[in-house]
C-alpha positions as MATLAB code, in Angstrom:
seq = 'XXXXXXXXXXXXXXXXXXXXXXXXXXXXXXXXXXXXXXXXXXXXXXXXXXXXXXXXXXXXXXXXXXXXXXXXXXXXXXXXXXXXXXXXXXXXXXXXXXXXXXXXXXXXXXXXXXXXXXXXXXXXXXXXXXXXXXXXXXXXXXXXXXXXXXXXXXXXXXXXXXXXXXXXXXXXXXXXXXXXXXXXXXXXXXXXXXXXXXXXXXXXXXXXXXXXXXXXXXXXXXXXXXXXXXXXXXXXXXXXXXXXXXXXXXXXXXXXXXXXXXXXXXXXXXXXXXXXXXXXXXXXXXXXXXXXXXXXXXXXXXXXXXXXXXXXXXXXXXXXXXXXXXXXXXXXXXXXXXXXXXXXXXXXXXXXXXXXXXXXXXXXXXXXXXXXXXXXXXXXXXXXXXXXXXXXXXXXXXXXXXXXXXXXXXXXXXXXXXXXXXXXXXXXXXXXXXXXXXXXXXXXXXXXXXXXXXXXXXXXXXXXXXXXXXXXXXXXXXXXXXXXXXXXXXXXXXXXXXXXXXXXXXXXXXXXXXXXXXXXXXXXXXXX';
ca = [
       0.000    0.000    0.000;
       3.070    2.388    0.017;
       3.512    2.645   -3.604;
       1.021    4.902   -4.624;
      -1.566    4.697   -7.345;
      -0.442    6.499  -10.610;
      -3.112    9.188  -11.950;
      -2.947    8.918  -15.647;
      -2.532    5.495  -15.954;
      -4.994    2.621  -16.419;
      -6.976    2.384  -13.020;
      -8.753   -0.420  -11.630;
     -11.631   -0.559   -9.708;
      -9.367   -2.099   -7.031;
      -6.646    1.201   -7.282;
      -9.830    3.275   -6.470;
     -11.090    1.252   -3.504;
      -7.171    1.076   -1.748;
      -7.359    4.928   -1.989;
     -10.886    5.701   -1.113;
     -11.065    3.083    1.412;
      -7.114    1.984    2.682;
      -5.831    5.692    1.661;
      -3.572    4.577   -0.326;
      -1.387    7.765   -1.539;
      -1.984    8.858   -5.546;
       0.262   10.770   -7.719;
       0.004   12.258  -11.063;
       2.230    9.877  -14.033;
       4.983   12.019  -15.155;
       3.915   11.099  -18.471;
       0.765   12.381  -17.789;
       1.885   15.778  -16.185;
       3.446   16.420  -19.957;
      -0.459   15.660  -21.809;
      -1.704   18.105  -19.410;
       0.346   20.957  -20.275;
      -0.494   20.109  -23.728;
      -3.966   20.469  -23.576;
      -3.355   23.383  -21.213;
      -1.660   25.146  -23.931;
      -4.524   25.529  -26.229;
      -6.621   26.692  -23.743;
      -3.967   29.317  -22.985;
      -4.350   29.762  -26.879;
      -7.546   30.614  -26.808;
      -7.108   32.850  -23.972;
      -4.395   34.795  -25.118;
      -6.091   35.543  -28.368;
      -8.616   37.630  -25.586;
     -11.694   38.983  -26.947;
     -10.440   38.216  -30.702;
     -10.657   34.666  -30.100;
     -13.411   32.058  -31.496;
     -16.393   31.744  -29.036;
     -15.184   28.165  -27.275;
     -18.167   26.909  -25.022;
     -16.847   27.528  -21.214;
     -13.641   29.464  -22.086;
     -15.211   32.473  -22.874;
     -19.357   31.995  -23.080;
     -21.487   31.182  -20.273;
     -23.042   28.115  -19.206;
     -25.731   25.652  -19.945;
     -28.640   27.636  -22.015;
     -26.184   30.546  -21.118;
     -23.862   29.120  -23.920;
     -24.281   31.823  -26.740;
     -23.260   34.409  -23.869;
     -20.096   35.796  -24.530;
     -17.879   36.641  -22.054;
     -14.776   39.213  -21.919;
     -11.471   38.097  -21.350;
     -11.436   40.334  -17.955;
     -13.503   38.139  -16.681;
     -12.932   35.080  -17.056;
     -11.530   34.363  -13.464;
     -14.702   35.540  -12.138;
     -16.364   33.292  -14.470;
     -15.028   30.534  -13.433;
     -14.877   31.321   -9.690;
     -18.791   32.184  -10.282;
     -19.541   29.108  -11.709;
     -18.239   26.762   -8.997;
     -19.970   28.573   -6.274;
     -23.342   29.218   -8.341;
     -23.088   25.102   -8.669;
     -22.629   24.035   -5.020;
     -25.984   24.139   -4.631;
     -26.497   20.154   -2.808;
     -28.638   19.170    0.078;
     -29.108   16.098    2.374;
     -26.554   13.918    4.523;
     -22.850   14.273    4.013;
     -20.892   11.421    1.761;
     -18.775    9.032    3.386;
     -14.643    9.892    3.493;
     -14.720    6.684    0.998;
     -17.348    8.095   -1.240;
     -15.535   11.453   -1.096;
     -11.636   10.405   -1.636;
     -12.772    8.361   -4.680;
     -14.433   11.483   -6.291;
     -11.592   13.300   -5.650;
      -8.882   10.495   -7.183;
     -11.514   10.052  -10.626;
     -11.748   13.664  -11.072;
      -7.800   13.920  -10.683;
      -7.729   11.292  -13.292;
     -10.500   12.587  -15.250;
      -8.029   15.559  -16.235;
      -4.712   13.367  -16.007;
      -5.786   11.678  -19.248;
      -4.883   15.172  -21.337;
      -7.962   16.665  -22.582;
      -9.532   18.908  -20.174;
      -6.786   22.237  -20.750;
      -6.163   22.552  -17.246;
      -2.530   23.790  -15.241;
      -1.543   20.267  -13.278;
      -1.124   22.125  -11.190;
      -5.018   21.863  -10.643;
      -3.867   17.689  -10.389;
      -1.705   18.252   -7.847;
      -3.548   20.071   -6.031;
      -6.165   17.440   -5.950;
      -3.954   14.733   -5.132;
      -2.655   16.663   -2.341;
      -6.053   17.239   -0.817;
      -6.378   13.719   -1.000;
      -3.238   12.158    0.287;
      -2.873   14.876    3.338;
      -6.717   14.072    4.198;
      -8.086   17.351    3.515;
     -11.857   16.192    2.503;
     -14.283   18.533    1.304;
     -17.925   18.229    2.647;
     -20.059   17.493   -0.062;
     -23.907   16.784    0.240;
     -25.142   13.415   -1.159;
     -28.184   15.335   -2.962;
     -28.992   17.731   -5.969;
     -27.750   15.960   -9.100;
     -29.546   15.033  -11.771;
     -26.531   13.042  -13.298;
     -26.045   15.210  -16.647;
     -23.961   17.670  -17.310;
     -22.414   15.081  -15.282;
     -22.657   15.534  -11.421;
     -22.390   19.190  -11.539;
     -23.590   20.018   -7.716;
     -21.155   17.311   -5.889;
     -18.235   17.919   -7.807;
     -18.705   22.105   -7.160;
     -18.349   21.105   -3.436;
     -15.538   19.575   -4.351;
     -14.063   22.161   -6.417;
     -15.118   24.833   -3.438;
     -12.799   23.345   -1.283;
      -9.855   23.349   -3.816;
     -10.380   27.105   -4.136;
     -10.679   27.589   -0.384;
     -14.209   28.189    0.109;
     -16.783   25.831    1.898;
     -15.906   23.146    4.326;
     -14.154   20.541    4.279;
     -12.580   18.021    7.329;
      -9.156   16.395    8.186;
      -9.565   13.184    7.717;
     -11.757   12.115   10.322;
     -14.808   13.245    8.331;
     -16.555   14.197   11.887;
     -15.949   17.868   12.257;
     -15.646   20.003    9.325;
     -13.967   23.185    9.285;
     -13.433   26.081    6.710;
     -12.067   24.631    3.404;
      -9.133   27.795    3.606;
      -8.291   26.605    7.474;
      -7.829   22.660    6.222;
      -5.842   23.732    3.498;
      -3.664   25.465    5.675;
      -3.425   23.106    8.141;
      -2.381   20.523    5.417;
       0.470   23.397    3.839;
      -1.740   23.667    0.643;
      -2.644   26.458   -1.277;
      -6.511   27.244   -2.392;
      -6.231   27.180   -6.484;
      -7.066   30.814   -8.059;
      -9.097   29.410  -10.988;
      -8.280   30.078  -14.962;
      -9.739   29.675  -17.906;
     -11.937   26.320  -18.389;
     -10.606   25.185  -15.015;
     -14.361   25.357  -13.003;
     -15.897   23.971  -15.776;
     -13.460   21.069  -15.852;
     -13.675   20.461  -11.983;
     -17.285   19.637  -12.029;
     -18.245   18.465  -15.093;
     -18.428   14.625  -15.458;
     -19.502   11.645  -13.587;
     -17.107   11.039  -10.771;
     -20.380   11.254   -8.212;
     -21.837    8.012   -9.461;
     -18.998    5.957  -10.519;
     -17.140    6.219   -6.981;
     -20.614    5.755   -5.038;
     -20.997    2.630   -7.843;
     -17.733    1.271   -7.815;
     -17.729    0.925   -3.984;
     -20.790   -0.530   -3.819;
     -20.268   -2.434   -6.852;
     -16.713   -4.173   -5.000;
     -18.977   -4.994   -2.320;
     -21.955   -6.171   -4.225;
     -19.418   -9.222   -5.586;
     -17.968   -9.991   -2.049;
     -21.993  -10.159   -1.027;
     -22.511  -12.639   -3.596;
     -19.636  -15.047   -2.106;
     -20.989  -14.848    1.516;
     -24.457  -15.609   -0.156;
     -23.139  -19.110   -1.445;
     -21.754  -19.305    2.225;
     -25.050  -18.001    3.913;
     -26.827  -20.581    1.785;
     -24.452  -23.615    2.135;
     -25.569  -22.840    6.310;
     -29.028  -22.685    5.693;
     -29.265  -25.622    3.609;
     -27.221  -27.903    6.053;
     -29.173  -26.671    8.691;
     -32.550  -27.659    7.109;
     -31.166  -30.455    5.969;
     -31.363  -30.070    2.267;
     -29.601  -31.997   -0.280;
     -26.874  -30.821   -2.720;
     -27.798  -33.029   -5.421;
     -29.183  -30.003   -7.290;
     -25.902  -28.685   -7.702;
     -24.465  -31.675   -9.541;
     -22.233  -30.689  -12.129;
     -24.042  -32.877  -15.159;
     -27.375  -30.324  -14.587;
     -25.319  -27.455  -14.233;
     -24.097  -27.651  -17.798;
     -27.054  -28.453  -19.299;
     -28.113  -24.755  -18.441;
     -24.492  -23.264  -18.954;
     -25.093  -20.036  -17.743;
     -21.498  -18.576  -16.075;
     -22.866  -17.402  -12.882;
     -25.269  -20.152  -12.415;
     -22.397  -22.399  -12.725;
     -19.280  -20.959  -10.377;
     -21.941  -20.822   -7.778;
     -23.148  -24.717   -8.138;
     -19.522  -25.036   -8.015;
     -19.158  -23.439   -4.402;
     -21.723  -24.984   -3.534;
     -20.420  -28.204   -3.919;
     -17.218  -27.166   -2.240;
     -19.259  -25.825    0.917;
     -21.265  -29.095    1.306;
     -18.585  -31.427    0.485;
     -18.158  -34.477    3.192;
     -21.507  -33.516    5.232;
     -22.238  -35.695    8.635;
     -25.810  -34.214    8.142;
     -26.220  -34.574    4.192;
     -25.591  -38.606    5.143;
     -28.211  -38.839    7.583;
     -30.636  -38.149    5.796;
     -29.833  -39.316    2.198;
     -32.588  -41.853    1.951;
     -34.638  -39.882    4.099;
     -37.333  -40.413    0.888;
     -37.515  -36.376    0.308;
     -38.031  -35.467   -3.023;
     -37.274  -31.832   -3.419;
     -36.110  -28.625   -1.283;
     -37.689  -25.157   -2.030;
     -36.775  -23.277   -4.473;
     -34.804  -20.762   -2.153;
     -32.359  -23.882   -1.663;
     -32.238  -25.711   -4.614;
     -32.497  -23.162   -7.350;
     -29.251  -21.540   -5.065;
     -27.530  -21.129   -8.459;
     -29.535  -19.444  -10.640;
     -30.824  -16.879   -8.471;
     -27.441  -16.479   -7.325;
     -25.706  -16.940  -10.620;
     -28.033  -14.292  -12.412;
     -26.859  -11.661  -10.037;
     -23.318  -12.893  -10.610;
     -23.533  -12.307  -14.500;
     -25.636   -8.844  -14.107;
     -23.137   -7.530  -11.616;
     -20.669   -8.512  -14.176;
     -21.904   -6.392  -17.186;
     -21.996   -3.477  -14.195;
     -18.323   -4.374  -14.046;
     -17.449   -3.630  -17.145;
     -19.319   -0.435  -17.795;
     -17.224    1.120  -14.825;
     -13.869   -0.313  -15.672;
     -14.511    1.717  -18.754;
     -15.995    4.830  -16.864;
     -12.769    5.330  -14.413;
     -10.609    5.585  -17.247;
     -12.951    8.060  -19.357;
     -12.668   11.566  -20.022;
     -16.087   13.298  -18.784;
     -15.297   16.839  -19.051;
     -16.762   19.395  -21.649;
     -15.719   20.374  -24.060;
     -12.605   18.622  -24.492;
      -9.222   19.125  -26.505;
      -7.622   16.983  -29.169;
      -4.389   18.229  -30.387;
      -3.746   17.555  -34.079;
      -0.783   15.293  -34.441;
       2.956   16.825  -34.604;
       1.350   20.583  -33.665;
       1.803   22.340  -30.556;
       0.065   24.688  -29.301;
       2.060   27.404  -28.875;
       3.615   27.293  -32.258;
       0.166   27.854  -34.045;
      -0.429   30.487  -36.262;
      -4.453   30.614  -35.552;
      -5.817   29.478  -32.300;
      -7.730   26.803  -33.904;
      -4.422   25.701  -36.043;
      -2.933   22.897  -33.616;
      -6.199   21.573  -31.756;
      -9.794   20.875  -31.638;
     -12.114   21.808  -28.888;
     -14.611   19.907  -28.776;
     -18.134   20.025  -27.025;
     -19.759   16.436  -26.655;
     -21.617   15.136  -24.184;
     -19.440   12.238  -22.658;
     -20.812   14.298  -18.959;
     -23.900   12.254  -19.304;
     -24.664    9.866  -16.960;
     -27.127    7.102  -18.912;
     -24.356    4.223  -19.077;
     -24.146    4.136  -15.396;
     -27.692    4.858  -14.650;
     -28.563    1.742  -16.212;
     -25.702   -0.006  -15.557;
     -26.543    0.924  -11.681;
     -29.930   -0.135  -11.534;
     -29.381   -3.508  -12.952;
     -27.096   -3.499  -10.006;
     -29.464   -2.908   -7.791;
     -31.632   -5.214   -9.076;
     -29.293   -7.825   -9.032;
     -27.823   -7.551   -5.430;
     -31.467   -6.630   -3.885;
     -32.319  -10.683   -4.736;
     -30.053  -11.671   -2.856;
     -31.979  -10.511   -0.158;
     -34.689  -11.526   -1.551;
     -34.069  -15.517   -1.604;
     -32.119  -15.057    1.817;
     -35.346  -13.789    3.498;
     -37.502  -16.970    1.896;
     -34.336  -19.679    3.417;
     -35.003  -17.682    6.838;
     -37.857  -18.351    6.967;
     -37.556  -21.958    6.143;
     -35.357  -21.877    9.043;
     -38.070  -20.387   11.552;
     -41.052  -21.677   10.669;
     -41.790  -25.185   12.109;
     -43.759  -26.241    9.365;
     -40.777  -26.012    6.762;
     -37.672  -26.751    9.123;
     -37.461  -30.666    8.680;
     -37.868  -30.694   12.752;
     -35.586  -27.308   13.924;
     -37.931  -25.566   16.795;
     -39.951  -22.848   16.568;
     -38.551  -19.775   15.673;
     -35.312  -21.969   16.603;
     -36.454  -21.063   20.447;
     -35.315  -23.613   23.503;
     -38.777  -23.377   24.698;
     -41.469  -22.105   22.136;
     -43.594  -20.177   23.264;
     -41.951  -18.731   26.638;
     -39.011  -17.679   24.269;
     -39.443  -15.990   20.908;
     -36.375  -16.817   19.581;
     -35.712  -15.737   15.800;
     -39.105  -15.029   15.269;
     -38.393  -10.766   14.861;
     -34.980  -11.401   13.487;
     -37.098  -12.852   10.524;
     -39.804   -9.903   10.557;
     -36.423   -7.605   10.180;
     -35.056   -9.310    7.168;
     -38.332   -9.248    5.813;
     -38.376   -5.131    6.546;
     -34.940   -4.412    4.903;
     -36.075   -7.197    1.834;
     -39.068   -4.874    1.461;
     -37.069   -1.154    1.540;
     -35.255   -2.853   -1.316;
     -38.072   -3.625   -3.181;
     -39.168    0.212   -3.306;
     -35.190    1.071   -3.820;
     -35.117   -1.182   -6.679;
     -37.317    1.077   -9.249;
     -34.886    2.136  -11.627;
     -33.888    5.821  -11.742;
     -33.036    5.769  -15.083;
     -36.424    5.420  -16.490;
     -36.941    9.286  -14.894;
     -35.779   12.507  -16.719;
     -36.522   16.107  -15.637;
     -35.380   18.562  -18.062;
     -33.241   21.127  -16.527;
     -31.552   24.627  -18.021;
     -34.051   26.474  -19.601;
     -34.883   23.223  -21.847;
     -30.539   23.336  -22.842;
     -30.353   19.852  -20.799;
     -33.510   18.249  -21.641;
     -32.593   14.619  -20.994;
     -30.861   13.684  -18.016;
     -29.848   10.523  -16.627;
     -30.626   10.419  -12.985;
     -27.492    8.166  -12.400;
     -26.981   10.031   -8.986;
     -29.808    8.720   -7.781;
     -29.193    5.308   -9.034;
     -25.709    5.262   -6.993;
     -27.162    6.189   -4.210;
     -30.040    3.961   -3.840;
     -27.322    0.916   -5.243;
     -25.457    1.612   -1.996;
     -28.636    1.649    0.316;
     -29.651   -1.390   -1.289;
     -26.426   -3.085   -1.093;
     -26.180   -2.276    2.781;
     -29.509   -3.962    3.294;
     -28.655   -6.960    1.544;
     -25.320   -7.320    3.990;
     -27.533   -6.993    7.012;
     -29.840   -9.758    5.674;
     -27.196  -12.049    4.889;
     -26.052  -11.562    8.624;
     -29.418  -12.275    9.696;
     -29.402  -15.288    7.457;
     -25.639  -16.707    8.608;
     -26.916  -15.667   12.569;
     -30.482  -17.647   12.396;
     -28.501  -20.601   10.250;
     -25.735  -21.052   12.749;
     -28.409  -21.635   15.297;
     -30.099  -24.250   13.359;
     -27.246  -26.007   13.049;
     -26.411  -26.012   17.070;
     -30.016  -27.875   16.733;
     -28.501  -30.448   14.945;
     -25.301  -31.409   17.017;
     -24.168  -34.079   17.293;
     -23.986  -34.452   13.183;
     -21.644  -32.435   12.092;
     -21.858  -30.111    8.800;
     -19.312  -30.260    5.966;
     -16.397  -28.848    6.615;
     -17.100  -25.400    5.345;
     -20.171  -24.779    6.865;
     -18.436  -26.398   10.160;
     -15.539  -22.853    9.705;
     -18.702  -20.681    9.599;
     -20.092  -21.739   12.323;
     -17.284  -21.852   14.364;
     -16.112  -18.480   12.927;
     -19.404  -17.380   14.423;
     -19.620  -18.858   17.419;
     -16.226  -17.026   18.159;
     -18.340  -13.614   17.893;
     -21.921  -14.582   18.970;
     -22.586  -17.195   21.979;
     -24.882  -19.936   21.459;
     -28.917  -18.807   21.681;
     -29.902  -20.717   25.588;
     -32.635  -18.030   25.920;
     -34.006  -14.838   24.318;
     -31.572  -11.427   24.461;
     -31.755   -8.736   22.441;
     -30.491   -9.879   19.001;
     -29.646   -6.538   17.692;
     -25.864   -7.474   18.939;
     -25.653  -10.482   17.650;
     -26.749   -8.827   14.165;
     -23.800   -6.218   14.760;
     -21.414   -9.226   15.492;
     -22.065  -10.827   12.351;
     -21.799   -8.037   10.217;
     -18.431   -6.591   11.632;
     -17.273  -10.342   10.586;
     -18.848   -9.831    7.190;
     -17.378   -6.918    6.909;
     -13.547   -7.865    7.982;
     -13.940  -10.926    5.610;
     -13.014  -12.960    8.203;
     -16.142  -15.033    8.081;
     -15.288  -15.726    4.481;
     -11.872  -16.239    5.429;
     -12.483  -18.611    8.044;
     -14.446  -20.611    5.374;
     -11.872  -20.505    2.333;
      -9.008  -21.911    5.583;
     -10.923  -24.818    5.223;
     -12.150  -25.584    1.779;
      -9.746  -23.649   -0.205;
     -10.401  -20.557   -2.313;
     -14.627  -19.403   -3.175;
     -14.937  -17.028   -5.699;
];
């Protein structure tokens, strides 16, 4: 973790999490210091040719269905400064330190890749705020997700020219954006030409919200194979469903690396031999059909995959600057000799909108099957002979009965969460930005949803290690046997009722270390 990520390179969706999340340090590629000051140059063409120049679109005219504005070369500080704090206008809760530092690194590399015309300067600057902790407060509401996330990334920008607030690193108390600059030895930025515009145009809002919940959307899927390898033992289902044979008759990727797990997790069961000729036909659907439900959120959160591996490495901004090959910028004759300016609309935000509610779609079942296996688990009419609500005495103990009712709560939230914002446009702009993507919106329910789905999983893993107490003295295969243990080394056995909320947090925190995974893979060898 101390070599640090190189801006203006190829990043991964891994590079973004070990800085947003493990603060790993980020530096701007020499090589891509030199294609900024190219594409700096012709901006500085433009602006040197003052109020003789070409109207460019946010180097000297105003903004949005302000475009055909033109604006005089004394102002175009002001213009710039104006637009950043005229665009700070978001609402609601703060974002996360994660959410934040992996805006920050995406804008950084946003204009590393050489076409936004800004100083690096403006990089560095970034980069610095990022690696000395300086974090600027930036509201999770207000963008519509085209012209990009204009709203979040002016809070952003606001700190980097020393206005609004911003914290130092603990992301508790925030402070004025000039005092945590100072504190850190950095300078606020005195914006030039194009240099607001480039700061907050683009999508850096929902592809750092969607990439971290994205990275933990996958590692949800692996503890879902786990969660359901418990469940099943406990209820004493059979893994004959996952044979191989039926698995690639119906060769579907997803739906076959989790049959795969599956039989990894069941492999050598005490309890699966007990009750082989038992004469039971079939399990539910929540158990048996394990790898299709499973496997189709596998292969959507895949396609999700690849439309961010694309976005983090995608220039965003508008307009942007090609330089015609072998010309430089300051040897043109004309300020339209050496380069292209060109205003697109890579700022809008439909890929990921849709690419972010399939992934909410995808994770939220999950959930959804988790909550059907629970209750499998509680209710004494499906449980193959488990108590009631898993209680030591029904009926003077409640047992799992509400833990049940709460999976079935946060299952439910999803299910509203889940309508896709991408469906929605409000036009914005005097009618100039008349389709928008609502991808903002999409990111942030994706993470909502994807919390919820961890906390039912946790439910699931917590109500399935009791069943499996129930059935002691078989013993599970061996890698629902590590779960079990791993959990039992958090939560105590269930004698009599106590609050469960604990035992939820318990679980979770070990979801969340990967530990509980961990534990697991120790004994069976890797599950993907």
């Amino acid at each position: 973790m101390t070599n640090p990520v190189e801006v203006g390179k190829p990043l991964s969706l891994l590079d973004l999490e070990d800085v947003a999340v493990r603060r790993r340090p980020a530096v701007l590629a020499e090589e891509a210091r030199a294609k900024v000051a190219a594409s700096r140059a012709a901006v500085e063409a433009v602006a040197r040719a003052g109020d003789d120049a070409p109207r460019v679109y946010g180097i000297n005219t105003g903004f949005g269905a302000l475009s055909e504005t033109r604006i005089g070369a004394a102002d175009v500080r002001d213009l710039q400064r104006n637009l950043v704090r005229s665009h700070s206008t978001g609402v609601g809760p703060n974002l996360s330190i994660p959410e934040v530092r992996g805006m920050m690194l995406l804008r950084a590399q946003v204009i590393a890749l050489g076409h936004s015309g800004v100083r690096p300067l403006v990089v560095d600057l970034l980069l610095g705020m990022l690696n000395a902790g300086v974090h600027p407060r930036i509201p999770a509401q207000g963008s519509v997700g085209a012209s990009g996330d204009l709203a979040p990334l002016a809070h952003q920008a606001l700190t980097a020219i020393g206005e609004g607030e911003a914290t130092i690193d603990d992301g508790k108390t925030y402070i004025a954006s000039s005092e945590a600059l100072a504190h850190a030895g950095l300078t606020p930025v005195t914006l030039e030409a194009k240099e607001g515009l480039a700061l907050i145009n683009g999508t850096q809002y929902m592809a750092s919200l969607g990439v971290l919940a994205l990275l933990t959307a996958e590692r949800l899927c692996i503890l879902a194979d786990v969660a359901g390898s418990m469940s099943l033992e406990a209820l004493k289902g059979s893994s004959s469903p996952f044979d191989p044979r039926l698995q690639a008759a119906r060769p579907h990727p997803g739906q076959g690396k989790v049959a795969a797990n599956l039989r990894k997790l069941l492999a050598d069961s005490a309890i699966a031999e007990s009750h082989r000729d038992c004469g039971k036909v079939q399990d539910a659907y929540s158990l048996r059909c394990m790898p299709q439900v499973h496997g189709a959120s596998r292969d959507a959160l895949g396609y999700v995959r690849s439309v961010l591996e694309i976005e983090v490495n995608s220039v965003t901004d508008n307009p942007s600057v090609f330089l015609r090959d072998g010309k430089h910028a300051e040897d043109a004759t004309t300020v339209t000799d050496a380069m292209d300016i060109i205003s697109g609309g890579n700022f809008h935000g439909q890929p990921l909108a849709i690419a972010l509610d399939m992934a909410a779609i995808a994770v939220a079942e999950l959930a959804n099957i988790s909550e059907r296996r629970m209750e499998q688990l509680v209710n004494p009419a499906l449980s193959t002979g488990l108590t009631p609500f898993l209680a030591e005495a029904s009926g003077l103990h409640s047992g799992f009965m509400i833990a049940q009712v709460t999976s079935a709560s946060l299952v439910s939230e999803n299910k509203v969460l889940c309508h896709p914002a991408s469906v929605d446009s409000i036009p914005s702009s005097a009618g100039k930005e008349d389709h928008v993507s609502m991808g903002s919106v999409s990111a942030r329910k994706l993470g909502m949803i994807v919390q919820n789905v961890k906390l039912a999983l946790a439910i699931e893993v917590m109500t399935a290690a009791a069943g499996l107490d129930q059935r002691a003295p078989l013993a599970p295969s061996r890698g629902v046997a590590a779960a079990q243990e791993a959990v039992r080394a958090r939560v105590p056995k269930m004698t009599g009722d106590r609050p469960l909320y604990r035992d939820i947090e318990a679980v979770t925190a070990l979801i969340e270390s990967g530990a509980l995974v961990s534990a697991v893979e120790a004994a069976v060898g890797p599950v993907s």
